[in-house]
Structure formats: C-alpha cells, structure tokens
TORPA-790014 format. One line per 4 residues: number of its first residue (from 1); their letters; for each residue x, y, z of N, C-alpha, C, O. Coordinates in pm, 1 decimal. Atoms other than C-alpha are relative to their C-alpha. Example, Ala and Ser with C-alpha at 12.3 -4.5 7.8 and 13.67 -1.06 7.14 Angstrom:
REM residues 2
1) as) 89.0,-119.0,0.0,1230.0,-450.0,780.0,90.0,120.0,0.0,193.6,118.1,66.5 ~ -82.0,-119.0,-6.0,1367.0,-106.0,714.0,-77.0,109.0,73.0,-26.1,219.8,89.9
This chain:
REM residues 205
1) xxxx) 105.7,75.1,-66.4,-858.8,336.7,894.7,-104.6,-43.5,-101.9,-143.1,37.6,-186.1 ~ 43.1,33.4,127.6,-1060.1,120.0,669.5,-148.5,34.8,96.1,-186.9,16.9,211.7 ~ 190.3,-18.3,-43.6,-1460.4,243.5,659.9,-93.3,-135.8,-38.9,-107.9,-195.6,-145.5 ~ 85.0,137.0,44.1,-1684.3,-46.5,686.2,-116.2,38.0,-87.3,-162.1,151.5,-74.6
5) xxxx) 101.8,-35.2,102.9,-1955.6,-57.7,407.1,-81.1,-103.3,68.4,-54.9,-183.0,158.5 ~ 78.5,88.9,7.0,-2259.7,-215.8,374.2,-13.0,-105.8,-111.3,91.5,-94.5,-175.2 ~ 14.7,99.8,103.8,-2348.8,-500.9,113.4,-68.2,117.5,-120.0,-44.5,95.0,-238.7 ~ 51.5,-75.4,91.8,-2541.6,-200.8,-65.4,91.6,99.4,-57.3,81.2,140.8,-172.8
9) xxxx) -88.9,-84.8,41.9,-2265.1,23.3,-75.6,102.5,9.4,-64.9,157.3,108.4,-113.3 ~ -115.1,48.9,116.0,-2005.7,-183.6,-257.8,-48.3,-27.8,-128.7,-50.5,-139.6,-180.2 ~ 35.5,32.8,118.2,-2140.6,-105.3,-571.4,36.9,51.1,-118.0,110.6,148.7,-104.1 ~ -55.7,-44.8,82.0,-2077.9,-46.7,-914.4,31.6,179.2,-47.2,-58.4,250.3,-91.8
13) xxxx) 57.1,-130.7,12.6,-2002.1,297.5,-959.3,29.2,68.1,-152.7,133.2,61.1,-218.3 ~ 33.8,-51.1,117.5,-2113.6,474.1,-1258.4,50.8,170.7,-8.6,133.8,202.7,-93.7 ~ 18.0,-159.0,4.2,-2126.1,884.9,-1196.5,93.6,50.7,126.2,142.9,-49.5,177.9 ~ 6.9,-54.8,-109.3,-2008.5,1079.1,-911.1,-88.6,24.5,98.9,-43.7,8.1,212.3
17) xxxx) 147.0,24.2,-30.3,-2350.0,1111.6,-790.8,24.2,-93.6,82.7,36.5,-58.9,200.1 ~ -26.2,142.9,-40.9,-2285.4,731.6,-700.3,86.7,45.3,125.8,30.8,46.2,235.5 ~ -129.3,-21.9,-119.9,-1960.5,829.4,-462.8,-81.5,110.9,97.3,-76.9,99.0,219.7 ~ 79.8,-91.5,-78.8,-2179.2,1115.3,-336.6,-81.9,-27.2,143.6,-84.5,17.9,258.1
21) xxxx) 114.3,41.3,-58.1,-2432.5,956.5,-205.5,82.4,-100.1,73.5,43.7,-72.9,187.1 ~ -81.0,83.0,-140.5,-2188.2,682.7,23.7,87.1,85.9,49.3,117.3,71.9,167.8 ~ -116.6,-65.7,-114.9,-1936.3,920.0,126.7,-96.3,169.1,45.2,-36.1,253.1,112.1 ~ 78.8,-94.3,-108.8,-2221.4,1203.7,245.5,-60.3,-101.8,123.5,-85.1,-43.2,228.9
25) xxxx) 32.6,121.7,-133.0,-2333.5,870.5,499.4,44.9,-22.9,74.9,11.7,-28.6,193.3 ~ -139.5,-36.0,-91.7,-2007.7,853.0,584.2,49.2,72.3,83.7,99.8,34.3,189.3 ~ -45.1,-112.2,-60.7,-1926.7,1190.5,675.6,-109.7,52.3,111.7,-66.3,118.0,206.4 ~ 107.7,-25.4,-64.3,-2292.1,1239.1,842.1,-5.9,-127.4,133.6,-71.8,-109.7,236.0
29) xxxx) 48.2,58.9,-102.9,-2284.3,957.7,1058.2,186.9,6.2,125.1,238.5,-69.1,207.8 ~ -93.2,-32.8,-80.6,-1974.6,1115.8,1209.8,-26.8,129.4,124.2,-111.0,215.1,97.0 ~ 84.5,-76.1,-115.3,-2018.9,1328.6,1569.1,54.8,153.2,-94.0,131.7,177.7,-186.9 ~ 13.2,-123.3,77.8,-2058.3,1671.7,1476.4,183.4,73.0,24.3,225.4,142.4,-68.2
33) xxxx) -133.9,-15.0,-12.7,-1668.4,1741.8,1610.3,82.8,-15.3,-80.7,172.4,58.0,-122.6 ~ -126.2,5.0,122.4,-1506.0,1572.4,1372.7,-53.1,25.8,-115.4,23.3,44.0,-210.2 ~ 10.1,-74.9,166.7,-1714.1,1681.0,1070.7,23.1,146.3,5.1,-38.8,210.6,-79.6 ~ -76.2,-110.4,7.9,-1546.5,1997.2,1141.1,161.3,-19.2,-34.8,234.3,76.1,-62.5
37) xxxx) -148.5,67.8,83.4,-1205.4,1812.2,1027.1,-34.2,-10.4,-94.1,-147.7,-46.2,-125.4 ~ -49.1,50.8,128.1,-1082.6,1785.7,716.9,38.0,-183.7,19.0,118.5,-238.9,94.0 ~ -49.3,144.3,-7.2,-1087.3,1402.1,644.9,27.5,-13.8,-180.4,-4.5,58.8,-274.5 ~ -90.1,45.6,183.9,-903.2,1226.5,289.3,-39.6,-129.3,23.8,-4.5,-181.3,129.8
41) xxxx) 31.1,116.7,5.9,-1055.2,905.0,211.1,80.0,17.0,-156.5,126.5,114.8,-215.1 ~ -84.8,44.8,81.8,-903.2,686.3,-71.6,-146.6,-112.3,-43.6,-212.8,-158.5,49.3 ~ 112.4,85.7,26.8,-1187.8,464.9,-243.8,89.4,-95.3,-120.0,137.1,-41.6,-219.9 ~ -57.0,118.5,98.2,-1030.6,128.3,-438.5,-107.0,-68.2,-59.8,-205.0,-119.3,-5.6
45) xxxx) 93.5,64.7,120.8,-1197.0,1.7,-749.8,37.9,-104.1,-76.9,147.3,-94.6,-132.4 ~ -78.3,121.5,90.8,-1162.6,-346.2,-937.9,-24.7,95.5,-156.8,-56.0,212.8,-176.9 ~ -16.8,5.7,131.9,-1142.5,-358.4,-1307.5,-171.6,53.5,-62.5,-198.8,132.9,-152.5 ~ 144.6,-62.6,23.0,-1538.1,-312.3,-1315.0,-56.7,112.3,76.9,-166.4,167.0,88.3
49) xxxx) 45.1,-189.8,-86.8,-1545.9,-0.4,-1113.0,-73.4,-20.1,148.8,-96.8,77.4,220.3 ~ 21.2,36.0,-79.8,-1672.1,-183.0,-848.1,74.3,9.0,158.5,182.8,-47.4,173.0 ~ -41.6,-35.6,-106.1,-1602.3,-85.1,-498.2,79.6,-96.0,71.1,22.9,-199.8,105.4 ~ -20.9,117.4,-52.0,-1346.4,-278.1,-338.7,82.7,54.2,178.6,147.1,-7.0,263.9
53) xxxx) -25.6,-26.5,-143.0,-1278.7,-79.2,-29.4,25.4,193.1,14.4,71.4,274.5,-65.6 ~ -17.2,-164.8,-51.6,-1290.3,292.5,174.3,67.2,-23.0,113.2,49.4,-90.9,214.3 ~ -118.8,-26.2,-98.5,-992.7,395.5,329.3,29.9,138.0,25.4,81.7,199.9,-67.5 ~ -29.2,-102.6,-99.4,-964.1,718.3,600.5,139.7,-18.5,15.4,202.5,-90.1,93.4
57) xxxx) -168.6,-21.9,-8.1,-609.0,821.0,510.5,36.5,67.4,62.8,151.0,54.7,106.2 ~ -105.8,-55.3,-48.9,-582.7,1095.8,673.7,-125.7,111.2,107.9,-217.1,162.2,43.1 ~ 105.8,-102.6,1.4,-810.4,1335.6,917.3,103.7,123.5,96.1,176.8,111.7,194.4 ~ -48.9,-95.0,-34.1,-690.9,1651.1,974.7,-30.3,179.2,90.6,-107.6,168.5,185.8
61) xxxx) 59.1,-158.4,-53.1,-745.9,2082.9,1102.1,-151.0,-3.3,-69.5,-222.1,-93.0,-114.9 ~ 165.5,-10.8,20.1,-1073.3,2218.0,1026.0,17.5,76.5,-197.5,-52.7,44.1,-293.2 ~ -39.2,-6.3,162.5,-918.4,2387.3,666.9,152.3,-80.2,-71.7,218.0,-31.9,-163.9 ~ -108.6,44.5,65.3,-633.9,2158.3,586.6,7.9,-178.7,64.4,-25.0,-224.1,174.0
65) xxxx) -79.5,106.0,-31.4,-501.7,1821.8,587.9,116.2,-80.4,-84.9,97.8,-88.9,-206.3 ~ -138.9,43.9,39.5,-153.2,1650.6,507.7,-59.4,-157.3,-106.5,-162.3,-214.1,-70.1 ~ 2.4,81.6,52.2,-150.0,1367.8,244.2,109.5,-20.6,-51.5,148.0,65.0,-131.2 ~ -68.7,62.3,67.2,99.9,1188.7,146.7,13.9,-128.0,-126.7,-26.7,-242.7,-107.6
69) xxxx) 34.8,158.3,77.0,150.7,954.2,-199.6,-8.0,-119.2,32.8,-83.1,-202.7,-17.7 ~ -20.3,185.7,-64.1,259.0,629.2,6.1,-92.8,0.4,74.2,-154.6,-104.8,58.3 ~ 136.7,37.0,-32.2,-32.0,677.1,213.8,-96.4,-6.7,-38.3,-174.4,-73.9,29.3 ~ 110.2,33.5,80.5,-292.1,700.3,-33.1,27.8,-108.6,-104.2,-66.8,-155.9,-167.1
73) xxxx) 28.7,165.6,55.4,-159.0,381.3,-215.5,55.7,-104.6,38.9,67.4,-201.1,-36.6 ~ -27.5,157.6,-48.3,-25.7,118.7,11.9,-102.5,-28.8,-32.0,-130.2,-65.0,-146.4 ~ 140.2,70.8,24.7,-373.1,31.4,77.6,-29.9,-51.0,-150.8,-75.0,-164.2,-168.0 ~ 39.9,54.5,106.3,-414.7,18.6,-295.4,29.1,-106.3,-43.7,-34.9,-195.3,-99.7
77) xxxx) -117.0,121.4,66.0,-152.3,-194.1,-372.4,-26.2,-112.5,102.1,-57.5,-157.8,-8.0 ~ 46.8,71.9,-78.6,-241.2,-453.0,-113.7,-130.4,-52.5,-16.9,-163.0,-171.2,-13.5 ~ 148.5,27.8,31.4,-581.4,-448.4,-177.9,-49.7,-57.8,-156.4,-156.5,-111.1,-186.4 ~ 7.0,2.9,179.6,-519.8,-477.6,-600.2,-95.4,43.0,-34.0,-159.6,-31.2,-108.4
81) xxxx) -32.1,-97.8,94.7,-643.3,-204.8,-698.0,-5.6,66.8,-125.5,90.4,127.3,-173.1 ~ -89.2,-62.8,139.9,-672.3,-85.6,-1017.9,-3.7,162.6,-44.2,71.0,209.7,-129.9 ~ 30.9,-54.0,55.9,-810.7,209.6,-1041.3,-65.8,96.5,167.8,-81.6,30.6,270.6 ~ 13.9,-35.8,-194.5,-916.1,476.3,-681.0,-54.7,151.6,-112.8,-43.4,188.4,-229.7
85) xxxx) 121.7,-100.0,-32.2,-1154.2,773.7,-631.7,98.4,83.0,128.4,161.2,23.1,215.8 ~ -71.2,-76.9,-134.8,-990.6,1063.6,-383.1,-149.5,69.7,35.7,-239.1,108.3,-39.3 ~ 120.8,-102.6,-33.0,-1248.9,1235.2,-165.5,34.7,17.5,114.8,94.4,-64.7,184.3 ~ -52.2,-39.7,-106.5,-1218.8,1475.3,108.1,-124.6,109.1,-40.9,-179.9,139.0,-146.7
89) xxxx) 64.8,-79.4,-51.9,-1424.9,1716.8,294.3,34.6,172.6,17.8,133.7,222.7,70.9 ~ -53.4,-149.7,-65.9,-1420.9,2088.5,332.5,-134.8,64.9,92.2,-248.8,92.9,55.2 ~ 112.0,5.8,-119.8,-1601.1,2158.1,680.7,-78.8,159.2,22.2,-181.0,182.6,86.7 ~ 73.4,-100.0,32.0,-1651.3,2530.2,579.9,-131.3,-19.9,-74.6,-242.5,27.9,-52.2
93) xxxx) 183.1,-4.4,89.6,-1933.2,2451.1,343.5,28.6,45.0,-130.1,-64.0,80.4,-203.1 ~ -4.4,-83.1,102.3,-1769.3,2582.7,68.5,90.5,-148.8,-113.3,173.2,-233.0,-78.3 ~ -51.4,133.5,115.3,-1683.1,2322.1,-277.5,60.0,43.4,-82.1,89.5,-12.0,-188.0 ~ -123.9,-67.8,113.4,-1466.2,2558.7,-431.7,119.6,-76.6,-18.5,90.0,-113.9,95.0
97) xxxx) -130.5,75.4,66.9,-1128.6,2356.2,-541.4,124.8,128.8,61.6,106.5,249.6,46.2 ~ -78.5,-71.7,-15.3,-823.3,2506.5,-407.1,114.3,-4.3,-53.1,110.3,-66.4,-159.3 ~ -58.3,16.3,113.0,-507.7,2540.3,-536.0,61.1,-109.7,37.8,87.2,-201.3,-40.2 ~ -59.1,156.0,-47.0,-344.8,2274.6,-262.5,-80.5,-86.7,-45.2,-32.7,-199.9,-37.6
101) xxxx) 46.2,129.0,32.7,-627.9,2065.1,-407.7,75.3,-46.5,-108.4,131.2,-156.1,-110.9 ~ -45.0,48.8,156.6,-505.9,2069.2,-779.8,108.8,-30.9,33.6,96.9,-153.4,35.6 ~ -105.9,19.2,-35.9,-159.0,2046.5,-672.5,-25.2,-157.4,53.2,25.7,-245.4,-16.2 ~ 5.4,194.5,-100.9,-250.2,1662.1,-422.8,-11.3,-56.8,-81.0,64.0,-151.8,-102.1
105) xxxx) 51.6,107.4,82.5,-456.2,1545.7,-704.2,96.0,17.0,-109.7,56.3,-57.2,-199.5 ~ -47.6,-18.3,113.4,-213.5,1637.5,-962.0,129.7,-99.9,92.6,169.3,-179.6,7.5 ~ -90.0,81.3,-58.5,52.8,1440.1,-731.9,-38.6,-129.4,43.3,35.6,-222.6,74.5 ~ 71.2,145.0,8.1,-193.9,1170.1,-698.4,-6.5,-81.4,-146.8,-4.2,-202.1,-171.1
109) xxxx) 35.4,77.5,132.4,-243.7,1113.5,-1053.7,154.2,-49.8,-57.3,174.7,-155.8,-116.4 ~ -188.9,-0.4,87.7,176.9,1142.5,-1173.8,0.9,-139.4,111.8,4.7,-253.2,65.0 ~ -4.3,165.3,-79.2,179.1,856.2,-866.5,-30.8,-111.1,-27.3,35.6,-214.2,-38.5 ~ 102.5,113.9,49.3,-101.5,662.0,-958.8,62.3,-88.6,-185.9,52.5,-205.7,-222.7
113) xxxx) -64.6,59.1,112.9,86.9,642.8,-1332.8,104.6,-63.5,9.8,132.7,-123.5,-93.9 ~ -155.0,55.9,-66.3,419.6,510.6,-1171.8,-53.0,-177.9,-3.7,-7.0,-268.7,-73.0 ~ -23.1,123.1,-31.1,234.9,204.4,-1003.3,-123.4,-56.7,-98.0,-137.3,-175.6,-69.5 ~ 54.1,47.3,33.5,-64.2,150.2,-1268.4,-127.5,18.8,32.7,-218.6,-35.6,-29.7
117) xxxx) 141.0,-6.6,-34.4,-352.9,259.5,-1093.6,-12.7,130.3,-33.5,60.5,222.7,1.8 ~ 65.0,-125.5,-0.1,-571.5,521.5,-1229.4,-43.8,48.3,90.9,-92.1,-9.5,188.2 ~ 63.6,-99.6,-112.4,-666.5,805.0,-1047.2,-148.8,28.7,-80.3,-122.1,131.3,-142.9 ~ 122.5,-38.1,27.9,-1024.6,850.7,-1175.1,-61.0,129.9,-2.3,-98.0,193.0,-101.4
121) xxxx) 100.2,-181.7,-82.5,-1192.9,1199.9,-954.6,70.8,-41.8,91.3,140.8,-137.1,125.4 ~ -62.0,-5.2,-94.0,-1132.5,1354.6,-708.4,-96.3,84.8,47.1,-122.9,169.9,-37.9 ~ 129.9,-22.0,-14.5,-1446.1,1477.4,-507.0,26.6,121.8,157.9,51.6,84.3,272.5 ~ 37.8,-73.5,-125.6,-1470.9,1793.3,-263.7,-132.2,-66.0,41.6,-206.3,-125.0,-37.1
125) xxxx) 157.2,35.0,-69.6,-1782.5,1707.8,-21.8,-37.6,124.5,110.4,38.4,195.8,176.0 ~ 46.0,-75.6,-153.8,-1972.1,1905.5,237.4,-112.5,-162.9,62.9,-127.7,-285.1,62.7 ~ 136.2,102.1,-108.9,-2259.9,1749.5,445.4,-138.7,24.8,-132.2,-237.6,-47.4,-144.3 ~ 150.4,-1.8,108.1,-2520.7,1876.8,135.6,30.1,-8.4,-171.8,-45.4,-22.1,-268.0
129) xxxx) 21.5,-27.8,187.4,-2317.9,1916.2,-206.2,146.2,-42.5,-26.8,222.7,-69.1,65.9 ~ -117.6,75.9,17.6,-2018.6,1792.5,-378.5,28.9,64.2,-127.9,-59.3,95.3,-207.9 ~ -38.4,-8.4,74.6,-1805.4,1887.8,-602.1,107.3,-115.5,-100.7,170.9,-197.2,-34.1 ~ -71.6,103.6,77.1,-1610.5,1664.7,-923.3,91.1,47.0,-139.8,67.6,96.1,-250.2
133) xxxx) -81.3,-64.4,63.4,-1284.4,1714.1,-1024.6,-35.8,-18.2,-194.4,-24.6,68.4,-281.2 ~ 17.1,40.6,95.6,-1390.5,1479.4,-1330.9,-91.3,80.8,-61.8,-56.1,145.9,-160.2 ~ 87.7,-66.1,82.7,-1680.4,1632.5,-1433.6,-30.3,158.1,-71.5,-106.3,197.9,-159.8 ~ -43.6,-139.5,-0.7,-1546.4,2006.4,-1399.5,147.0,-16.9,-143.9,223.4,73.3,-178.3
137) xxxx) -170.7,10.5,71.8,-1232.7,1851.2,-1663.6,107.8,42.9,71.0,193.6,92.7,-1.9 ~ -100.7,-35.1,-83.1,-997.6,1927.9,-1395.1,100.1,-106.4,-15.2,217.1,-83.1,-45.6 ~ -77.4,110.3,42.3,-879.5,1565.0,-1425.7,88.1,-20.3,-113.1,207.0,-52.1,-111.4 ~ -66.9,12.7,130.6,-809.9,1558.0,-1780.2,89.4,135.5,-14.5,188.6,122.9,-86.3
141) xxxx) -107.5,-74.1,3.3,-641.2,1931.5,-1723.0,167.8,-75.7,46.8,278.0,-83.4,-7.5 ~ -96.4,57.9,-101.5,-424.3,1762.9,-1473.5,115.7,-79.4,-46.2,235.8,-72.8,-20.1 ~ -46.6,108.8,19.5,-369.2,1457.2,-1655.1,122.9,43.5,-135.1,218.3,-23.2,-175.1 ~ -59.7,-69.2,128.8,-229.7,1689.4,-1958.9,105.1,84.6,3.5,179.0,97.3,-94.1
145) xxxx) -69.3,-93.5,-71.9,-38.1,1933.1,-1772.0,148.7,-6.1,-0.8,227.5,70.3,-56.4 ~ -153.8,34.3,-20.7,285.1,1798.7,-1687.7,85.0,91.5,131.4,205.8,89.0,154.7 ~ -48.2,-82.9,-78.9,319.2,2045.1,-1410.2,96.0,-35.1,109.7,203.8,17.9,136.9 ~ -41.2,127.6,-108.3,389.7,1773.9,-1130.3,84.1,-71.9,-60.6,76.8,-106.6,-178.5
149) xxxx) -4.0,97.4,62.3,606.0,1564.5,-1136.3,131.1,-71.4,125.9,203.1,14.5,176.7 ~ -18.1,19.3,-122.3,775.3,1354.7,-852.9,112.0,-30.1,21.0,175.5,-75.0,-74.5 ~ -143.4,-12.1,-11.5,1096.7,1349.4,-690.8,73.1,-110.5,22.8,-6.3,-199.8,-6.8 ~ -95.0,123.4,38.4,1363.5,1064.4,-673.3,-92.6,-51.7,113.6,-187.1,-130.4,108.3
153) xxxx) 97.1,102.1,-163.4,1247.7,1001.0,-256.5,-135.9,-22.0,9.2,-171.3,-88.5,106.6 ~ 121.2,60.9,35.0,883.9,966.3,-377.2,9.6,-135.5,-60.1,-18.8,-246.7,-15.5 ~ -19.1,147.3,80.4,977.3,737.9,-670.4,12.2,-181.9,93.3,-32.3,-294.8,72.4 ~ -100.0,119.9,-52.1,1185.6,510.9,-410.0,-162.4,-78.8,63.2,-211.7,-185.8,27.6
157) xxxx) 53.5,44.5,-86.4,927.1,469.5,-175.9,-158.1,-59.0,-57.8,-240.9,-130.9,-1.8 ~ 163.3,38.8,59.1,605.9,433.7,-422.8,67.0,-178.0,-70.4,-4.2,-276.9,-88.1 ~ -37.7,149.5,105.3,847.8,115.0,-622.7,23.3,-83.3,122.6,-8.7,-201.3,108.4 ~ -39.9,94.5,-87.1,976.4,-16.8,-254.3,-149.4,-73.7,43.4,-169.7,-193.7,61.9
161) xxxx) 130.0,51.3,-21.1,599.1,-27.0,-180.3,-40.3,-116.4,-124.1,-102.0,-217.0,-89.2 ~ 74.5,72.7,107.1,508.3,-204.2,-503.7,65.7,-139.5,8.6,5.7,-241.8,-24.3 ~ -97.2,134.8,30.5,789.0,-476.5,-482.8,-64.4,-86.9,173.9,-69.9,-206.3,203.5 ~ 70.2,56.0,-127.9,629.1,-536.5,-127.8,-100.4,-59.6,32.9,-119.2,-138.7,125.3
165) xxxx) 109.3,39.1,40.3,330.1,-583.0,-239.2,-37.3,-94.7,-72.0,-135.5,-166.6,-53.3 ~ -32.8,129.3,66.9,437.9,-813.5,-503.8,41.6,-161.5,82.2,-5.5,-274.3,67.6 ~ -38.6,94.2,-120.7,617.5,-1019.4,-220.0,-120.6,-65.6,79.5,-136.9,-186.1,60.4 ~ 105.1,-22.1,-124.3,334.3,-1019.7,41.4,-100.3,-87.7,-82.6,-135.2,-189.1,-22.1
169) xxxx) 129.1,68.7,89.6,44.5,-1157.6,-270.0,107.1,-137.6,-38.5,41.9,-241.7,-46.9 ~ -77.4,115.7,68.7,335.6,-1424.0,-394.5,-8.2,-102.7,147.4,-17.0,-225.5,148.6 ~ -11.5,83.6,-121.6,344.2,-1527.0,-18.8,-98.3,-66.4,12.3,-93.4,-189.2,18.2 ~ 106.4,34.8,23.7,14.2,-1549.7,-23.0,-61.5,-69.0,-70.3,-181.1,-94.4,-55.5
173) xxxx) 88.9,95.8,147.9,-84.3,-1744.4,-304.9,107.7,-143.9,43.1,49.6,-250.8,24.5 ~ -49.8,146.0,-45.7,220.2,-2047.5,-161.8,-83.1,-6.9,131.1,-134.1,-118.4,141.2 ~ 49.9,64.8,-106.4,58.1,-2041.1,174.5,-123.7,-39.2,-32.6,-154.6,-149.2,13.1 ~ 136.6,28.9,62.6,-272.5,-2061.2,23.0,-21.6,-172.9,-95.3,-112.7,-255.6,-91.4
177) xxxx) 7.1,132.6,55.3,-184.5,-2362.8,-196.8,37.3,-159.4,125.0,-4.7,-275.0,122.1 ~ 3.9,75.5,-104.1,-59.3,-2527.8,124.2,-102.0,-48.1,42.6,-141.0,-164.9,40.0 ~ 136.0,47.3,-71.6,-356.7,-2505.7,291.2,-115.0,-76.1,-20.9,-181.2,-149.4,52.6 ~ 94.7,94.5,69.1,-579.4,-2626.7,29.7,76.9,-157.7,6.7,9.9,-260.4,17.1
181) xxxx) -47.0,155.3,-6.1,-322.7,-2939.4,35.5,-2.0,-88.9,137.0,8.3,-210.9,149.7 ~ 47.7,62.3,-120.1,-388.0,-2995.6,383.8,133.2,-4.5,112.1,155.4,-79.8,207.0 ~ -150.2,-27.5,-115.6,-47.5,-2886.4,569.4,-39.9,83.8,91.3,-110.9,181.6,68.2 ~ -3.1,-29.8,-137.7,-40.0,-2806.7,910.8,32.3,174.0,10.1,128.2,246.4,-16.4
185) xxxx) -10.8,-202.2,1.0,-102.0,-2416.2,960.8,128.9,23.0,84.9,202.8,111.5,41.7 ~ -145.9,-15.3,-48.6,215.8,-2447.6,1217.2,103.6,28.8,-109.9,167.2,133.9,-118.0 ~ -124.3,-14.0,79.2,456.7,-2538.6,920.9,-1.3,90.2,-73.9,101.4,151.8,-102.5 ~ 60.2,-119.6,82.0,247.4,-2293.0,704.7,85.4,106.2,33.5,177.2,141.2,-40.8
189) xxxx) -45.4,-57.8,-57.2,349.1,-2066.6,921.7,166.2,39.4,38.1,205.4,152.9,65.3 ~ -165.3,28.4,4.8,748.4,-2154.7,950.5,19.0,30.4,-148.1,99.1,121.3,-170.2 ~ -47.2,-4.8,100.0,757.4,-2176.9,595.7,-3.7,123.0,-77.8,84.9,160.9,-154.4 ~ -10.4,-143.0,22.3,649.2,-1848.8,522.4,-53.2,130.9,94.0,-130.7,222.3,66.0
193) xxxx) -33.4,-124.9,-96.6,690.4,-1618.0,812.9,-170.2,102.9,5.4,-167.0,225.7,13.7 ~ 145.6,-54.9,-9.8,277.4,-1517.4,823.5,-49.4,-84.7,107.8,-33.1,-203.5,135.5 ~ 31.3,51.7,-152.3,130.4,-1556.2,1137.3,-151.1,-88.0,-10.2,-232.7,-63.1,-99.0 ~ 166.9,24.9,-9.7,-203.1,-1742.5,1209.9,-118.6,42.8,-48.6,-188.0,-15.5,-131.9
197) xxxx) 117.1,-56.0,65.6,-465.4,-1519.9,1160.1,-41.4,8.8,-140.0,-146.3,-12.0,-200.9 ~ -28.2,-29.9,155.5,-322.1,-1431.2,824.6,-19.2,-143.7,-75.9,-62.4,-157.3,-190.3 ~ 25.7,101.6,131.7,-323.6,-1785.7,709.8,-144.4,-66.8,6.4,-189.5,-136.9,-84.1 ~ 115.3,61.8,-14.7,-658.9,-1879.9,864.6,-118.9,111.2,-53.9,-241.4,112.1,-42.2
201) xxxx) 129.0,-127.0,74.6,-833.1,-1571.3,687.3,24.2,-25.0,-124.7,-66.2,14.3,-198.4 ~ -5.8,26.2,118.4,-667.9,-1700.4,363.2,-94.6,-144.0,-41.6,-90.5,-181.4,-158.8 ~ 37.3,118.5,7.7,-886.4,-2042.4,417.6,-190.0,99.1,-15.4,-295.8,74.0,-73.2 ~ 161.9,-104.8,33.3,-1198.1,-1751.4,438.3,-51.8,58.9,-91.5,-171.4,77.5,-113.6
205) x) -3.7,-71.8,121.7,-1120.4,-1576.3,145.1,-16.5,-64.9,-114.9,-13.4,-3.5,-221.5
C-alpha cells in the first residue's frame, strides 16, 4: 500500500535522522491498534537520494512480520529505483536488532545486488526512538559477510520481475511517443494492450 507524502516529505535524505522523522508521522498518525503491528515499509530513492516513494509491504502480529524479496522490490523496479531504505516497527518499545532482522536485511541486500538497487539502512522504529542498521555498521557487516545467499526460486522470480519491468517502461515510453504525436488513445490502447487510465496518466506525467 503506497503511503501518501507530503510535498515536504519527499526530500533529500541525508542521515537517518531524516527517515526518522517521516516514518515516526507515519506510524503516529496510525489508530493506536495497529501501532501494535509490526508494519515493513520499503522507501525508494532516485540517484540523488531523493525520496521517490513509501511503500507498506507488509503489516503484520504484534512481534513479527513475513517479508518477502519480490515484495520489497516490485515496487522498486517499477518505480526506478535505484537505491531503498527498509524500515519497520517494533510495537514493544524495544530497538534492539534481532537476529530475524539481520538475517531479512542480509536477504534484502544479496537481492538488492542481483537487480542493482542498493540497499542503503535498515531502520528499527518505535513511536519515540529509532534505531540504524547503517550507523551501528551492521550494513557494511552484512554487506561483507557472505552468509546469505539466495536460492535458485528467489533468483527466478527477482530476474522474471526485472524483465517485466523492463517490458512494462519499454511499453511505456511507445505509448507515450504516440500520444505526444497525437494518436487516438483507442488505437493507443490496441496497440499496446494498456488500458485508459494508464495512457491518460502518461499524458500527466
């Protein structure tokens, strides 16, 4: 579920601090029910570190939740991506790192090297304090490690995603030249199998 931002909140981010401070807003302006879930956001960054979208991958029990690699980077890959922020909640109160954390993020990062996108941090939160995998060197343990490392039916499904993704932006960029030429969003539409909305949001973009 993508989190809507504000115009202030898509901004460059520098520190952790930075991620802190939008995803405690986030988590606070949620009813007090579900900030007793475990939630996994996915934060996508251009080339300048710049925010280019928050995505609620996954919300889960009150000490656990399931993540999977293909769900923390379709969105990426769709979105392009270069570079993502993991952050998730622990509704105890406590910012200790567990070991299923090192383990996700260590299966996030061997992922993230497959399709090109850095994994950056990876950010426990409460409602008052935060912890950072980056700034603790957990990342760079991680990144050094070799511990992880992912199995054929991961591989398949992180490259089927990528070639999909490739497809889907190539589609996109002929219907797009259409439109600027002044062809009929119907044929648009016949010619490459994208429905309406999709080609009249490419005339927005």
């Amino acid at each position: 579920m993508n989190v809507r931002l504000s115009k202030s909140q898509k901004i460059e981010v520098l520190n952790s601090a930075d991620i802190f401070i939008i995803m405690q807003a986030i988590l606070l302006r949620e009813n007090k029910i579900r900030r007793n879930q475990e939630h996994f956001w996915v934060i996508g960054l251009n080339a300048a570190n710049k925010i280019l979208f928050i995505e609620l991958v996954s919300l889960g029990a009150t000490n656990r939740v399931d993540v999977k690699p293909a769900e923390v980077f379709r969105i990426a890959i769709y979105k392009s991506a270069i570079k993502m922020i993991l952050v998730h909640n622990h509704p105890s109160g406590s910012i200790k790192v567990s070991e299923p954390d090192r383990d996700l993020t260590d299966r996030m990062i061997k992922s993230g090297n497959m399709l090109a996108i850095e994994v950056l941090d990876h950010l426990v939160i409460t409602e008052e304090a935060y912890m950072s995998f980056a700034d603790k060197g957990i990342m760079t343990e991680l990144k050094q490690s070799g511990r992880y490392e992912l199995i054929d039916k991961e591989k398949s499904w992180l490259q089927e995603m990528k070639l999909e993704a490739e497809l889907d932006r190539k589609t996109k960029e002929v219907a797009a030249k259409f439109l600027k030429a002044g062809v009929d969003i119907e044929i648009i539409k016949q010619a490459t199998g994208l429905t309406k909305a999709e080609i009249k949001k490419l005339k927005v973009d």
